[in-house]
N, C-alpha and C positions, 0 to 999 in steps of 0.2 A: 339566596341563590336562585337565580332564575334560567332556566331550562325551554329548548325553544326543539319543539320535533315536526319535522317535515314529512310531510308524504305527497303522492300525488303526482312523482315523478316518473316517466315510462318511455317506451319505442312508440310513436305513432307516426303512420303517412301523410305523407304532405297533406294538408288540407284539413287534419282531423283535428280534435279536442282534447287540450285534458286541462284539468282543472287541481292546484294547488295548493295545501291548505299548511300552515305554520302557527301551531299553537305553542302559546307563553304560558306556561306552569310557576309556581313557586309563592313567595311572599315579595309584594313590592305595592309602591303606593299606587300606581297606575303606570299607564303605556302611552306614548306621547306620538309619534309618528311611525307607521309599520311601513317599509319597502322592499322591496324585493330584488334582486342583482342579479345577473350571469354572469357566469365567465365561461367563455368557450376557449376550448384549447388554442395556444397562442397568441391569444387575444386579453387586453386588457376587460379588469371587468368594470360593467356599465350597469348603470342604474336601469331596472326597467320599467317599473313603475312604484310609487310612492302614496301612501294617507296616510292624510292627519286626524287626528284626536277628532276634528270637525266634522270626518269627512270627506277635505275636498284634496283632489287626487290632481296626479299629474304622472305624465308617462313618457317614455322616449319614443321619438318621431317614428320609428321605426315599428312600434309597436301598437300606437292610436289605431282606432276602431277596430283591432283583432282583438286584444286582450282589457280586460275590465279587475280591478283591484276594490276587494271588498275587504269590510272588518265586521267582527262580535266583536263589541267591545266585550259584553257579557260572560263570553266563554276567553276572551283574549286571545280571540285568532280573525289571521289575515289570509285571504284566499285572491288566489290571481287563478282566472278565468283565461286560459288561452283558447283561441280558435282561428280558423283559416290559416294552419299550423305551418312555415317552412322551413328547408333544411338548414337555413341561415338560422333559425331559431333556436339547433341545437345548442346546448352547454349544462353546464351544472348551475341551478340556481339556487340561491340562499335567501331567506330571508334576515331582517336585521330590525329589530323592535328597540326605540328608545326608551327606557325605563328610567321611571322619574320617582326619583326618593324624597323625602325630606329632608336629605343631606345634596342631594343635586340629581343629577343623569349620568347615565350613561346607556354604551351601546350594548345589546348582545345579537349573537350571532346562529344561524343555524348553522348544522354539518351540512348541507347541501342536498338538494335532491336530482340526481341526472335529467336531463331531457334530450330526447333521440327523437328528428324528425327525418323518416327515410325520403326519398324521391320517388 
């Protein structure tokens, strides 16, 4: 069983930082790509940025050169770096870790952690 706990989510003003950390707990053979999502109220949710196993990252338009997506692979946790923070940026974000067994993959999910950017 693997287990994924989020923190890192808060109220900050336009402009400001916060930083997101989502660690994988449990028994599994490894962790295959870590990304991260929102979904703001009414709104479909969207990928916001993405690593692989390697490394190498990708992010949506909307989001390059404010926020930075890191991994431990060590500890099994993925950290999304927000900064020049706005109010478009609120929603609740999740992360979503691929776990790869020796029987195949699959997905898990976090509960979500809020993010509140006032004006």
């Amino acid at each position: 069983q693997v287990r994924l706990a989020e923190s890192g989510g808060g109220l900050v003003q336009s402009g400001g930082s916060l930083r997101l950390t989502c660690a994988a707990s449990g028994n599994f053979l490894r962790i295959n790509d870590m990304t991260w999502y929102r979904q703001a109220p009414g709104r479909q949710r969207e990928l916001v940025a993405l690593i692989t196993s390697f490394g190498n990252t990708r992010y949506a338009d909307s989001v390059k050169g404010r926020f930075t997506i890191s991994r431990d692979n060590a500890n099994n946790t993925v950290y999304l770096q927000m900064t020049s923070l706005r109010p478009e940026d609120t929603a609740v974000y999740s992360c979503e870790v691929q776990i790869q067994e020796s029987y195949g993959a699959f997905s898990s999910w976090g509960q979500g952690t809020p993010v509140t950017v006032s004006s």
